[in-house]
Each structure stands twice: as C-alpha cells, then as structure tokens.
LUMPASE-352226 format. One record per residue (C-alpha): residue number from 1; x, y, z. Coordinates in pm, 1 decimal, padded with zeros to 6 digits, always signed. Layout:
SITE NUM X Y Z
...
END
This chain:
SITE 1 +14361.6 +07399.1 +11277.5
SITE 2 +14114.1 +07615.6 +11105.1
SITE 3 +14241.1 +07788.4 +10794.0
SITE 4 +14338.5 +08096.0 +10744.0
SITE 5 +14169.0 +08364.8 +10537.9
SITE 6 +14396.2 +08455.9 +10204.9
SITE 7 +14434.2 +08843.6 +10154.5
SITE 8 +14565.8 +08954.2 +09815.4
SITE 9 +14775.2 +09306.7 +09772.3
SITE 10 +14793.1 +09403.2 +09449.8
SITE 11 +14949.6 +09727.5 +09501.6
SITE 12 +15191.7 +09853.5 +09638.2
SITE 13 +15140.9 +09918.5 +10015.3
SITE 14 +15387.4 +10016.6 +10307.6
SITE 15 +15550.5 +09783.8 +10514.0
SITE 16 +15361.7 +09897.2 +10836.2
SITE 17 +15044.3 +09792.5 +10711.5
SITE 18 +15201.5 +09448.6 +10551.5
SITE 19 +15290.5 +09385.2 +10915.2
SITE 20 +14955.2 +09433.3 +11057.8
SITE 21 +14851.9 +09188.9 +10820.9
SITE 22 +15116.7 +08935.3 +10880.8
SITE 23 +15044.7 +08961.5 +11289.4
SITE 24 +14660.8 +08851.3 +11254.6
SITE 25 +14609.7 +08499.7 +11337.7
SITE 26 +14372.5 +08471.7 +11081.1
SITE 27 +14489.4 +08618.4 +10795.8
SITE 28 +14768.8 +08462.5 +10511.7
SITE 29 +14865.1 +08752.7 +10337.9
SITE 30 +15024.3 +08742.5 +10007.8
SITE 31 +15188.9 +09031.0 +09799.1
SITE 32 +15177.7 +09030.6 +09412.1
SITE 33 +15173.8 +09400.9 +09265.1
SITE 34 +15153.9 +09503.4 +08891.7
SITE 35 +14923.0 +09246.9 +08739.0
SITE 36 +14759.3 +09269.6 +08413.9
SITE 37 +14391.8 +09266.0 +08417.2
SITE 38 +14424.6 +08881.8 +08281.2
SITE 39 +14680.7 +08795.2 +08559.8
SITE 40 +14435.7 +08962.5 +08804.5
SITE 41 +14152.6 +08714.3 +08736.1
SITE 42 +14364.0 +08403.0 +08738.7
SITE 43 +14519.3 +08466.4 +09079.7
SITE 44 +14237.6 +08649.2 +09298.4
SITE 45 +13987.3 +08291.0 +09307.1
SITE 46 +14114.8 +08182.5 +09577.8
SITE 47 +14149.8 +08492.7 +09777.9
SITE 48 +13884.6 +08652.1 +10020.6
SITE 49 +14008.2 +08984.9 +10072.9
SITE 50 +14190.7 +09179.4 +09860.6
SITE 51 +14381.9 +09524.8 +09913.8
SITE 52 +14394.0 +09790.5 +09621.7
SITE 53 +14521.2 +10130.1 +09556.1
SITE 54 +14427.0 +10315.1 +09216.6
SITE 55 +14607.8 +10079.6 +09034.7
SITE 56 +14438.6 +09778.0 +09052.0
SITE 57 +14085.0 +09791.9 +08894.3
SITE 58 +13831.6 +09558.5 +09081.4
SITE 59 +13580.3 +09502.5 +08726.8
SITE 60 +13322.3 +09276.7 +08706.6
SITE 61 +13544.8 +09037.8 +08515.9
SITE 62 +13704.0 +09005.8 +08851.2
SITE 63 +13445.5 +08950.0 +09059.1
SITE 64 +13304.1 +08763.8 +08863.1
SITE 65 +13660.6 +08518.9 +08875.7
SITE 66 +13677.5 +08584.6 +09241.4
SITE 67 +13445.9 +08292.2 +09351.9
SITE 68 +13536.3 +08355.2 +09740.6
SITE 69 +13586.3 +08726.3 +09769.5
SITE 70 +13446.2 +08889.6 +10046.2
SITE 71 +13575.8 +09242.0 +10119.8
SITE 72 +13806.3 +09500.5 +09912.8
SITE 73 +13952.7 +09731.4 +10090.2
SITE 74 +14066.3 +10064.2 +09885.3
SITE 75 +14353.7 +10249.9 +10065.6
SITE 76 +14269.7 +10540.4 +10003.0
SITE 77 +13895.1 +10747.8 +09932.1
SITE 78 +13866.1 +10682.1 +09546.9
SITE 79 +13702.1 +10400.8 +09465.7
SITE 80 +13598.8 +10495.3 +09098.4
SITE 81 +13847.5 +10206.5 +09007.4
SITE 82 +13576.6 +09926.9 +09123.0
SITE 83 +13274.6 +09841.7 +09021.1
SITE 84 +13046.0 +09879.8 +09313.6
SITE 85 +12719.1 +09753.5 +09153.6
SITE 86 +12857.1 +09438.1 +09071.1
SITE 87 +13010.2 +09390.5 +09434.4
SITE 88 +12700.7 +09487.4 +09561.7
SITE 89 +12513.4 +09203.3 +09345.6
SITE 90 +12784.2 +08953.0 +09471.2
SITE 91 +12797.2 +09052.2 +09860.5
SITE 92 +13151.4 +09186.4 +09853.3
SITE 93 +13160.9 +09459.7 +10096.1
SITE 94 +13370.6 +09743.9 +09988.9
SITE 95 +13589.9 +09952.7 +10213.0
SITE 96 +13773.1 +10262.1 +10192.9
SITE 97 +14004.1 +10511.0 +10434.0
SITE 98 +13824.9 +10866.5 +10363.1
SITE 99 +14078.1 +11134.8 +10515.1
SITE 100 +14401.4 +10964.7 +10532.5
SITE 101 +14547.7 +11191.4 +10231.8
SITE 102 +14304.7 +11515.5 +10280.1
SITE 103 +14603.5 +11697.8 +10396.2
SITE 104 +14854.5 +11578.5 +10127.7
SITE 105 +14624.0 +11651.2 +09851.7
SITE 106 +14462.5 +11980.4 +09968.5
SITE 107 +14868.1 +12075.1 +10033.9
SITE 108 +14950.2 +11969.1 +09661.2
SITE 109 +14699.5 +12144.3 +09511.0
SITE 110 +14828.3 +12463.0 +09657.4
SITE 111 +15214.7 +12352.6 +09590.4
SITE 112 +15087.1 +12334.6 +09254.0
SITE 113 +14887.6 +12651.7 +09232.0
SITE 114 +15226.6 +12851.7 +09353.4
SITE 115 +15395.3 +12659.3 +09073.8
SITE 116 +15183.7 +12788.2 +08832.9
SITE 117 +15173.3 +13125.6 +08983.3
SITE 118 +15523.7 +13143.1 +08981.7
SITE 119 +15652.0 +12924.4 +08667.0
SITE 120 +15875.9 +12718.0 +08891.4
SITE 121 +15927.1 +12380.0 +08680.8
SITE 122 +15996.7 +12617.2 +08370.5
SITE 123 +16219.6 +12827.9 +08574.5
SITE 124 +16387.5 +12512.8 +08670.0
SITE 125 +16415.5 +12343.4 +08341.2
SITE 126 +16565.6 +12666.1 +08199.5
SITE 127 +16858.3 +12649.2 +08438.8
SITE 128 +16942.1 +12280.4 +08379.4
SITE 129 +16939.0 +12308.8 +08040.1
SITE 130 +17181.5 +12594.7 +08044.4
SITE 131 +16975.9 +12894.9 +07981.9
SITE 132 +16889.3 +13149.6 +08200.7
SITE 133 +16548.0 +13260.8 +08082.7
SITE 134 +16450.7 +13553.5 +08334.3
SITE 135 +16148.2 +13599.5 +08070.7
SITE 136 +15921.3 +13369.9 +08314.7
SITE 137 +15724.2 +13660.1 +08475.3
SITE 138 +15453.4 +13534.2 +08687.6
SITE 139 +15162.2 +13677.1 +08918.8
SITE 140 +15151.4 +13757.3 +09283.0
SITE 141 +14928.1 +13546.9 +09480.6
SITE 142 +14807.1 +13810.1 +09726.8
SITE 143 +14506.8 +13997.5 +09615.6
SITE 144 +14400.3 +13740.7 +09339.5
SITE 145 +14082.9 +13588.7 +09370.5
SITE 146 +14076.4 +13188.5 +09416.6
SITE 147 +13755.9 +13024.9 +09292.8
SITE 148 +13695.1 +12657.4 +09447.0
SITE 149 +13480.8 +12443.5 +09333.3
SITE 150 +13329.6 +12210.3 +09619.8
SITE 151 +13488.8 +12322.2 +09958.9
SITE 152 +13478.0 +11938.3 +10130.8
SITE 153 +13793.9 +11849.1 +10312.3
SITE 154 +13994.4 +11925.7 +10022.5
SITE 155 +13877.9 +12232.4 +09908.9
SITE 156 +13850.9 +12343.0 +10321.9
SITE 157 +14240.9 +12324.6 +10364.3
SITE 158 +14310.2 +12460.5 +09990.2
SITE 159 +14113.7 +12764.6 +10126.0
SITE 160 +14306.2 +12808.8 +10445.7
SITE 161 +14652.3 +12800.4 +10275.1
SITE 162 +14527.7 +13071.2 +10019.3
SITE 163 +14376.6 +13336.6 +10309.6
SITE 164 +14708.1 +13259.3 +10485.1
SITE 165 +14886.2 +13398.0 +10115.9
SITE 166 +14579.1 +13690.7 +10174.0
SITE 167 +14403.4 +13567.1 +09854.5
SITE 168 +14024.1 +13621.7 +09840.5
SITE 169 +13849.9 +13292.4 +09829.8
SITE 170 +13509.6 +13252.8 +09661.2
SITE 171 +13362.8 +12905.9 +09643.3
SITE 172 +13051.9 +12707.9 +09464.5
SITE 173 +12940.7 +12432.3 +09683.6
SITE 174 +12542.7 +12404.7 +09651.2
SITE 175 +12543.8 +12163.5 +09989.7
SITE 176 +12698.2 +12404.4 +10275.1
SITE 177 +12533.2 +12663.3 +10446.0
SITE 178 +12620.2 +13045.3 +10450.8
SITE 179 +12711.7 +12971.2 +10817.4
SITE 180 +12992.0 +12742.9 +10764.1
SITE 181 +13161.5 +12912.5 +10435.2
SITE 182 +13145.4 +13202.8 +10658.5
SITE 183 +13316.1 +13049.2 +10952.0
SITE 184 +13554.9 +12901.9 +10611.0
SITE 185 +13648.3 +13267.8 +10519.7
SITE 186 +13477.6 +13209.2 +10217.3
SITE 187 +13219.4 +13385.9 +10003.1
SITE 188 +12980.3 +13124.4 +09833.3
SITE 189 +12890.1 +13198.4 +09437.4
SITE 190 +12710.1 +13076.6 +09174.4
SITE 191 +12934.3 +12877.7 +08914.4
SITE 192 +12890.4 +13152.3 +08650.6
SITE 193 +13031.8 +13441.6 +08917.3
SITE 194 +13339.0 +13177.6 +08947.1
SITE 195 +13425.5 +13145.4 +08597.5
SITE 196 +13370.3 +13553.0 +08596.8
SITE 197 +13555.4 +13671.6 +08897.7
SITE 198 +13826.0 +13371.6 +08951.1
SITE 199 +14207.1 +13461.0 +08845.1
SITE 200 +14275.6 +13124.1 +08956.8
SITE 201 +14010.5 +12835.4 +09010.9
SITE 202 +14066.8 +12513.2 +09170.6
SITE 203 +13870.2 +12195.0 +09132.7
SITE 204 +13749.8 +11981.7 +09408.4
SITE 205 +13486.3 +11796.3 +09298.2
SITE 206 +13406.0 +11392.5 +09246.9
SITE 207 +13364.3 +11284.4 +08913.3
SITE 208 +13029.8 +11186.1 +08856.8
SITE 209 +12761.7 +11203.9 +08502.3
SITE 210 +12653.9 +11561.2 +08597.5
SITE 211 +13041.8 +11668.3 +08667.2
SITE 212 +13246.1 +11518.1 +08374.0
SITE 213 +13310.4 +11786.9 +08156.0
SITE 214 +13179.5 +12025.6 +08344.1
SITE 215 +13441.1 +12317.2 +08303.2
SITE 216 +13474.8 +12318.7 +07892.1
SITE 217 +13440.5 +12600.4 +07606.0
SITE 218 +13141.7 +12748.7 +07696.2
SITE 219 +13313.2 +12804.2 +08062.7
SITE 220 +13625.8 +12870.7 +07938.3
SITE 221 +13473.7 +13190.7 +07728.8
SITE 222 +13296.7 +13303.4 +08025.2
SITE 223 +13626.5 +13315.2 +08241.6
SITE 224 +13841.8 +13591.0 +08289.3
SITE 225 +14143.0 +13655.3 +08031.6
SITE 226 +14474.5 +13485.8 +08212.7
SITE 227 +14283.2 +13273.3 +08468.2
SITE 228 +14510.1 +12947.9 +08553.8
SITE 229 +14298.3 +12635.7 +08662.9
SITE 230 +14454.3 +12366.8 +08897.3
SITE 231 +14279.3 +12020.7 +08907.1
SITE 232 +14406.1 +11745.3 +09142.0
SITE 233 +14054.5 +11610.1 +09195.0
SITE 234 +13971.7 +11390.4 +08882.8
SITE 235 +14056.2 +11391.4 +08546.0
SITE 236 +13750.6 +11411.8 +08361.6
SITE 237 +13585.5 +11728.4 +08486.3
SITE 238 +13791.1 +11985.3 +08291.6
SITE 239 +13722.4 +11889.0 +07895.2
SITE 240 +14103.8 +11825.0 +07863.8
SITE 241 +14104.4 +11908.8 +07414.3
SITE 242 +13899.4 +12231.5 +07494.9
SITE 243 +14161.3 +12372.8 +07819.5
SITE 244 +14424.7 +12304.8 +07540.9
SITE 245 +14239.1 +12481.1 +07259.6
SITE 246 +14167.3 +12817.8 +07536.0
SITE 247 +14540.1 +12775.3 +07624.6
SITE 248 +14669.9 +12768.1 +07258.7
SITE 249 +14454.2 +13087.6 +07202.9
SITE 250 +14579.5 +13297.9 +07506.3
SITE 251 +14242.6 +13331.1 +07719.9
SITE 252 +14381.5 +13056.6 +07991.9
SITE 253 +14718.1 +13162.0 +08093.0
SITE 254 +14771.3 +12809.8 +08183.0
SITE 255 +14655.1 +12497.5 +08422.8
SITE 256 +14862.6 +12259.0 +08664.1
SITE 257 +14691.2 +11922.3 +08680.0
SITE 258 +14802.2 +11623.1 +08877.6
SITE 259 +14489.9 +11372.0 +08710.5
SITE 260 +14355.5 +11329.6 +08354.6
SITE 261 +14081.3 +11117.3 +08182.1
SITE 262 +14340.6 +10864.7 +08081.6
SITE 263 +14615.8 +10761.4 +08332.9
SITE 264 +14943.9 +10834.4 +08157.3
SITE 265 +14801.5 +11039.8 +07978.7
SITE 266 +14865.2 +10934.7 +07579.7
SITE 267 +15131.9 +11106.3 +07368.9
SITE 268 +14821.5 +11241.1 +07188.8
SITE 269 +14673.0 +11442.1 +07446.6
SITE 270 +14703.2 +11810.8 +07361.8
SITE 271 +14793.5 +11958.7 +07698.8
SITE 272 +15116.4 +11766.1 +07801.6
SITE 273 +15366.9 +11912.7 +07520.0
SITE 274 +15200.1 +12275.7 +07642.5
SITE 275 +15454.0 +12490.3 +07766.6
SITE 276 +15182.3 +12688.1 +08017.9
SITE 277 +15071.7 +12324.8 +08145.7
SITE 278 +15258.4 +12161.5 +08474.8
SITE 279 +15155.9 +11822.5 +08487.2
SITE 280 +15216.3 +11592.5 +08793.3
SITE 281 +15160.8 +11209.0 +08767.2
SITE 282 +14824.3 +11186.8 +09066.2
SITE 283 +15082.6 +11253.9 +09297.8
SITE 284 +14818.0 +11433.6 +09542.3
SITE 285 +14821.0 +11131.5 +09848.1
SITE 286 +15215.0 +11045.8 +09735.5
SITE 287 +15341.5 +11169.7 +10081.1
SITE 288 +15531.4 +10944.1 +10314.0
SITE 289 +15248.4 +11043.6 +10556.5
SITE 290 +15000.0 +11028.3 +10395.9
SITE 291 +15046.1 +10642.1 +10245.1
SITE 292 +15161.4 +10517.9 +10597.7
SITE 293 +14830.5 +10647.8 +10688.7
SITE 294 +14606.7 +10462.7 +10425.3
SITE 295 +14818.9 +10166.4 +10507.0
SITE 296 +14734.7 +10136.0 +10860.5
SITE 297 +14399.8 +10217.3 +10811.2
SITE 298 +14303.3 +09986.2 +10526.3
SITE 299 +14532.2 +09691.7 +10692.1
SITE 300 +14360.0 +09743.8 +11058.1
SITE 301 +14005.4 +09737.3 +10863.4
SITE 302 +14091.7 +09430.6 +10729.1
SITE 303 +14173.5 +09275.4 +11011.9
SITE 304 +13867.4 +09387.8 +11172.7
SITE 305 +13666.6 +09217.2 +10916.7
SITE 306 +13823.0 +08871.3 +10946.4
SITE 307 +13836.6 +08894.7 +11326.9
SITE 308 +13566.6 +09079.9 +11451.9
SITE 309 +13295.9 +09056.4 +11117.0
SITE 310 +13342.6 +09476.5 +11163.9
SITE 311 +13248.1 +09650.3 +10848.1
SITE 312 +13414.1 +09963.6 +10845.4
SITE 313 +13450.8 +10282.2 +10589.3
SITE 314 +13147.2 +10087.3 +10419.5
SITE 315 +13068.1 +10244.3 +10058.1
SITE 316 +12803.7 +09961.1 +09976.9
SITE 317 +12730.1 +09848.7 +10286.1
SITE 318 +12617.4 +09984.7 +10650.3
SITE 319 +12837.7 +09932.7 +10957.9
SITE 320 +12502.9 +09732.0 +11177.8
SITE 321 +12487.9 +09422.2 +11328.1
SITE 322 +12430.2 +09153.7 +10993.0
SITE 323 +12135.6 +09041.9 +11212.5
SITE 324 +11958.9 +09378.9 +11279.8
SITE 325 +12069.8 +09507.4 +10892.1
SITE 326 +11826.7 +09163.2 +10788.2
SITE 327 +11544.1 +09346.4 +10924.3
SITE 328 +11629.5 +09687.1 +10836.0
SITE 329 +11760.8 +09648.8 +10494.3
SITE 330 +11453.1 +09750.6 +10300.0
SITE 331 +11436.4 +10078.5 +10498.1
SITE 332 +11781.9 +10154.0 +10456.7
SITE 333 +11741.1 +10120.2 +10118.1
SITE 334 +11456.1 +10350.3 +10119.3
SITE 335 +11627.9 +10604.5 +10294.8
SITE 336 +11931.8 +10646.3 +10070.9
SITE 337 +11668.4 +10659.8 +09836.4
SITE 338 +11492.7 +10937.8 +09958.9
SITE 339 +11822.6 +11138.0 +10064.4
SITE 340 +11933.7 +11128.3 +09705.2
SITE 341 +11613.5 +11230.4 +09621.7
SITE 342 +11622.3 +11496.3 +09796.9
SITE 343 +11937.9 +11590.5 +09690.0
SITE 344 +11803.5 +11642.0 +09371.4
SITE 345 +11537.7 +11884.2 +09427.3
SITE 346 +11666.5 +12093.8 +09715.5
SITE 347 +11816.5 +12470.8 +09705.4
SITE 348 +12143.0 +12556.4 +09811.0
SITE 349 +12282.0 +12642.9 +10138.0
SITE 350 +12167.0 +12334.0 +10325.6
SITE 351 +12137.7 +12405.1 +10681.7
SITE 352 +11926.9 +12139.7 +10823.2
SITE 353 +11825.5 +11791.5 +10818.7
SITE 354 +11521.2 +11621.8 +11006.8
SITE 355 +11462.7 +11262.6 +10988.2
SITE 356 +11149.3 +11114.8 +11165.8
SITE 357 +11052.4 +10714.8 +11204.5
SITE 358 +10653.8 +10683.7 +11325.2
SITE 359 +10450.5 +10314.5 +11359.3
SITE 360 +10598.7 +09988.0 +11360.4
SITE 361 +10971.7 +10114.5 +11260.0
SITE 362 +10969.8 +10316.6 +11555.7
SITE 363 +11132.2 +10067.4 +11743.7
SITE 364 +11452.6 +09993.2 +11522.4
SITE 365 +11728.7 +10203.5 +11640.9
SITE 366 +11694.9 +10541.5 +11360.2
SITE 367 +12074.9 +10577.5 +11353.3
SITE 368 +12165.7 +10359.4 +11069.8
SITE 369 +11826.9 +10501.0 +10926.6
SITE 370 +11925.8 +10855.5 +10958.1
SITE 371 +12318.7 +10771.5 +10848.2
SITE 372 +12154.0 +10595.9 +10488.3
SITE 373 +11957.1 +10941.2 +10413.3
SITE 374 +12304.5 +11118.1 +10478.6
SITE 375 +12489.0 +10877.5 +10266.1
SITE 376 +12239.8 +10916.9 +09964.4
SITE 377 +12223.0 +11290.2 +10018.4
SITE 378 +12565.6 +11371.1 +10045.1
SITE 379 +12660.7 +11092.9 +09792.6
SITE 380 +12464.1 +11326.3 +09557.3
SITE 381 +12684.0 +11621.1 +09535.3
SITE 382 +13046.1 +11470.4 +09687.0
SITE 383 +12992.3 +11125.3 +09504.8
SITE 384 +13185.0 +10773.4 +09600.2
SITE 385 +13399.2 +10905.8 +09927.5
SITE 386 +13051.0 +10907.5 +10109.8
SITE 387 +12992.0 +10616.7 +10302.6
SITE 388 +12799.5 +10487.3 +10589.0
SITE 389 +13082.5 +10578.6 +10867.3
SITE 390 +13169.0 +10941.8 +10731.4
SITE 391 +12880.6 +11042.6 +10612.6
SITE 392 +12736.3 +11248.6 +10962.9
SITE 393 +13082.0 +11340.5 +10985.9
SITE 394 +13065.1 +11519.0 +10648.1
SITE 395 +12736.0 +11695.6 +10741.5
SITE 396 +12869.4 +11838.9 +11032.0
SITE 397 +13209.4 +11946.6 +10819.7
SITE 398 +12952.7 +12129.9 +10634.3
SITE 399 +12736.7 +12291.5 +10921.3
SITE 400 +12435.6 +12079.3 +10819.9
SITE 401 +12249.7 +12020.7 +11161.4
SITE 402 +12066.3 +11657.9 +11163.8
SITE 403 +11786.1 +11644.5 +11384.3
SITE 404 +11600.0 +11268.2 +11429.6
SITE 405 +11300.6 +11192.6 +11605.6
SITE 406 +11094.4 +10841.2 +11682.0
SITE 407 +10696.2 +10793.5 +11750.9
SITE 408 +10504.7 +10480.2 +11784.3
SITE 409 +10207.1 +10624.1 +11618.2
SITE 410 +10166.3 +10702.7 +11247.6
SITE 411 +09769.1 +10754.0 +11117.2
SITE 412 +09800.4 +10641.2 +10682.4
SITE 413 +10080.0 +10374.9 +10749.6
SITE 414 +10165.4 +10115.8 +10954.0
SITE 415 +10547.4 +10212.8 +10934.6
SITE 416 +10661.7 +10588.0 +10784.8
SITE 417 +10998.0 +10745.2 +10752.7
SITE 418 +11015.1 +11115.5 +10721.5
SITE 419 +11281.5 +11365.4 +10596.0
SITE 420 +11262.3 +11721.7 +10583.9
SITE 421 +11521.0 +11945.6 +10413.2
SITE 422 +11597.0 +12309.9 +10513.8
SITE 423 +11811.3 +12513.8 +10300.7
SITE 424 +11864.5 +12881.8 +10304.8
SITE 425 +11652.6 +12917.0 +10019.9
SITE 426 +11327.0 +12707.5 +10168.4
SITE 427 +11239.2 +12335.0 +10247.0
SITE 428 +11157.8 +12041.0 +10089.2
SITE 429 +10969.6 +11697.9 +10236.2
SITE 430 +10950.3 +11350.8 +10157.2
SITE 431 +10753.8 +11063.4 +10315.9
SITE 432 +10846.8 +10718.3 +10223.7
SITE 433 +10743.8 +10362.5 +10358.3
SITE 434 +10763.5 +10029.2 +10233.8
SITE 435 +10479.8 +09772.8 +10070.1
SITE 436 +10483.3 +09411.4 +10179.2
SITE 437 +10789.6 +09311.7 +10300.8
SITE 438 +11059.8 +09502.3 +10088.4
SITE 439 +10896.7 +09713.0 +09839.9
SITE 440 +11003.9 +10140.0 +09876.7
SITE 441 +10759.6 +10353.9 +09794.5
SITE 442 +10745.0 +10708.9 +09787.9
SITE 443 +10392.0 +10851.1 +09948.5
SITE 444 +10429.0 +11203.7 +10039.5
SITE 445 +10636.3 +11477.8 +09872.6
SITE 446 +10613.2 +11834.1 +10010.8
SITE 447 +10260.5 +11747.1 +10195.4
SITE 448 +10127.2 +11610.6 +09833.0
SITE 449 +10002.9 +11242.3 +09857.4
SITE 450 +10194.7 +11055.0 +09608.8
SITE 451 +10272.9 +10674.5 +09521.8
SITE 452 +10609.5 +10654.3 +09317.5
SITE 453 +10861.1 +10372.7 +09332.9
SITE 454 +11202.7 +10551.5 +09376.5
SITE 455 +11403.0 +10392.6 +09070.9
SITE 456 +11482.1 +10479.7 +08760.7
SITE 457 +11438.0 +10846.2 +08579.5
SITE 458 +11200.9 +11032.8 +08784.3
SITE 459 +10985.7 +11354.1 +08643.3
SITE 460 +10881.1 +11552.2 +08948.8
END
C-alpha cells in the first residue's frame, strides 16, 4: 500500500475543510494548532504539506527543518507571514485563496468607519459602565469625502458601501485607468489631494518597502483638521507613534484600525489607551463566511496537489505543466522581470498591456508568458496577493486591456519577448531575451538598444 502524504494544520481551520482533507485517499492529515516557533520545527520534518493561517509563520528556520515539505497552502491572501525566497530556493510551492474574505474585509472596514463616525464602542462602554455620556457627538457620513488608497477588491466594495451612504469617494491608485474608477464612481487623485480633501481616508494597500510608513507626520500635517483614518489593510503603513502624536494634538479626530506593526499590539504602543482610537484584533476575514470559504478553498487546493500535481493560487510558482515550465522557466523569469520593470517606470492610469513573442519562442504557448509579466507588474503596486492564477483576473478588475501576439520571425534575436505599456499619460517599451540557455537580458527599452541584466538596483 503506498503511503500516504502527511499534511500538517497548524491553525485553526473549519471543520469543512478538515473533512476534505480526511476524504482524500492520499492524504493523512494531522491537526496541531498554537505551536511555538521551536515546536514548529520539531514537528513539521516529516510533513509534506502544511496548512497556515496568519498565525503560523513559515521562516526559513522552518524550511530549513522541513526536510520533505512540498507545498504551503495559506488560507487566506496574506502571505507576508512566509518567507517566499527561501521556499522558492527549496522548491516548496506556495499557495494562497485570493478573494475568499474580499467581502468580509471590505464590509469591516466600513463597519468600522461608521464606528468611528458615530463613536459606537464609546457610546457603548459609557452605558455599561453606568454613565450616560450623550457628549459623544459624531459626524454624518453623507456629504463627507472618503479618500481610498488602492481601490483593488477591497477598496472596490469599501467604495460601493460609501456612495450607497452618498459619500463622495476620491481614490489614489496609480495602476487603474480613468475608465474603470469612472465606471467605480470614483474620482482618481494624487496622494497629496487625498491627504488635502479626505474627511475620512481608508487604507487598502499591501505592505511593501515603498508603503511602510507611508502615511506619517509629514502626511498627517498636510491632512485636513478632524480627518479619521481607518486601516484594516496592514499594520505598518500608517507610522503608528506619529497617528498617536497628530491624535494627542487634535489635528486627527481619531483612527479605527483592525492591524498594527506588532500583533497584539504591546502595552507600549501609544494608540491603544487613546480614547479617539477603536481598535479591532485583524478581525477583517473573521466571518463565518468568509473562513468556511478559505477553508474549502485551501483544503480542495491541497488535495489537488497530492492528487492531480495541480498547482493552484501559485505565489512562487506558475500553474503549467512541470514539463513545459522546464523549458519555459528562463522566460518566465524574464517576463516577471520585465513587468516589474515596467511597473517601475510607467505613468498612471494604465489602460493597456501588449505582450509580443517573435523567433524561436514563438512556438511555446504565450499564456503563461503573458500571465508572468502580469504577475510582476501587478505584484509591483498590489504586492504578495498577486499570483500566477489571479493575476489577468486583477487586470481586468482594473480595466487594463492585455493584448498578446506570436511571430516566427524576429531580425536581432533568435528568440524576443516584447511588452508595451499604455497609460493615460503615454507608453513605455521593453524588449527582453535570454543569452545561452538561461541568462535574461534586457535589449531594448523604449526603442533604445540596451544590454542590462534585470537584477539588482537599476539606474535608468
């Protein structure tokens, strides 16, 4: 009898999905939730799957322990709690379930943001303890101005719950087109004209090196006086000591936040004794719904993997054939590559993406191809929910139009992949191809003959 594959769950996950698990014929499931790091490392060698929430952290300490790993599967979109790189190095595919909890969280950040308005958990601590403090004015919702920052799925239903409460929704998202925030009901801005016009902002944005921090004094002092901020994206973004320091002095009215940079947050941090601050414990995808929904999805993706060898909800890894991604894996690499390139160097309002394969690549099928650009473009800006599976899905959320296109003849290179960037602004184009058998090289940048390898800091 051949053996069965062991699957660890280290957090806690609903019974629905335990079940799936239990009814694959080639899959021994076994349970064990709140582990210490150290407990972690001496259980997981033997396992080859293992299923997370956010409170397990997959380090390199633990991959490095897990000797037979093959797959973690995050349920949920998150996966800021594992370290990708070193799964990558070891081979261990990494999974998530992108959208199971978009409605839960984009519906608790506007719970929260009528909380605020509204000074409900004050209000209701007042009565319990036996005062009845009618002193708790608040603000009406309709007429304000909501500022959003990133208007993914998220920040998409956030906006539709505020124009249903007749707010007026302005939004910063540098990678969606005039088109789509129109069809949205939403006005795009620059960042500045948020912190300016917003009386409340929102925050829907991954956590990345160019976001942490990213809303702190120098924002705070260009904000309106008595603007309330709700975060239920990351904690990290919003410089937690300087919100406190703008709420202590009266310019922020106050902020409801459901993450921080340190989950509990310690007694020391200066916004949880704050009056002004309601504070939620990352309860954004705590719905029954929405954790039945992760469940199935992360259990049936598991499954898939040990039955079928599917790859699904990929973060580090492409959903192809693991014969055809042999052949193709320089070029994938090379597109991501030149997506996040790209990325970098293109305007806002992105309305259109063409993607061209000429010479000998011309005959490898251009989808995983064109899905890799995606995935390092949109990775860019939306950061570690983009993977290989969501990523045209994501576009197309965003009205960006991707075009492809195949030719057997190419006249500097034997093989060439082309991407072209049209934004509202202009365009921007990149050429790439690789040396030898595996070497990415950058060769043509807006019709400029170049020869760069794409790693590392790049001056352009």
């Amino acid at each position: 009898m051949t053996a069965k594959h062991k699957v660890l769950v280290s957090d806690k996950l609903s019974e629905t999905g335990l079940e799936i698990l239990r009814a694959s014929p080639v899959i021994d499931v076994h349970v064990k939730t709140g582990m210490s790091p150290e407990e972690l490392i001496k259980t997981i060698p033997a396992d080859e799957g293992i299923i997370i929430r956010s409170g397990t952290k997959v380090t390199k300490d633990v991959l490095d322990a897990a000797r037979k790993l093959k797959i973690v599967g995050r349920a949920g979109a998150g996966v800021d709690n594992v370290d990708i790189n070193a799964a990558s190095k070891k081979g261990v595919a990494v999974e998530n379930t992108p959208g199971g909890n978009t409605v839960t969280t984009g519906e608790h950040t506007f719970a929260l943001l009528c909380a605020l308005a509204r000074n409900i958990p004050q209000g209701t601590a007042s009565v319990k303890s036996g005062k009845w403090d009618r002193k708790l004015s608040g603000v009406e919702l309709m007429g304000k101005t909501l500022g959003v920052v990133g208007i993914g799925r998220v920040g998409s239903i956030v906006v539709s719950r505020a124009r249903g409460f007749k707010m007026n929704c302005i939004a910063y998202d540098p990678f969606i087109s005039h088109d789509k925030a129109e069809e949205l009901g939403v006005e795009l801005v620059s960042l500045d004209e948020i912190w300016k016009k917003a009386d409340f902002i929102s925050v829907h944005s991954p956590l990345t090196e160019q976001t942490r921090h990213m809303i702190s004094t120098d924002q705070f002092n260009k904000m309106k006086k008595g603007v309330r901020i709700v975060n239920c994206a990351r904690g990290g973004i919003i410089d937690e000591e300087a919100l406190a320091k703008a709420i202590t002095e009266g310019s922020v009215a106050g902020a409801a936040l459901d993450v921080f940079e340190n989950e509990p947050p310690g007694e020391d941090n200066p916004l949880v004794n704050l009056p002004q601050v309601i504070c939620t414990p990352h309860l954004g995808a705590s719905t029954s719904e929405a954790q039945e929904n992760v469940a199935i999805a992360v259990a049936k993706q598991m499954v898939a993997f040990f039955e079928d060898g599917q790859i699904l909800n990929a973060v580090n890894v492409p959903a192809v054939d693991p014969d055809l991604l042999k052949s193709i894996g320089p070029y994938l690499t090379l597109a991501e590559k030149m997506g996040s390139f790209l990325a970098q160097i293109s305007e806002h309002g992105i309305k259109e993406i063409e993607i061209a394969s000429s010479g000998e690549i011309a005959d490898i099928d251009i989808l995983p191809i064109a899905t890799s650009v995606l995935r390092g473009f949109l990775a860019c800006i939306i950061g570690e929910e983009i993977n290989f599976v969501n990523a045209p899905f994501v576009a197309e959320e965003r009205g960006i139009e991707v075009k492809t296109s195949v030719s057997s003849k190419t006249h500097d290179f034997t093989g060439l992949l082309s991407v072209k960037v049209v934004s509202d602004d202009g365009e921007h184009s990149l050429s790439g191809t690789i040396f030898g058998k595996k070497e990415p090289r950058l060769v043509n940048i807006d019709g400029i003959y170049i020869e760069a390898e794409p790693v590392g800091n790049m001056l352009v």
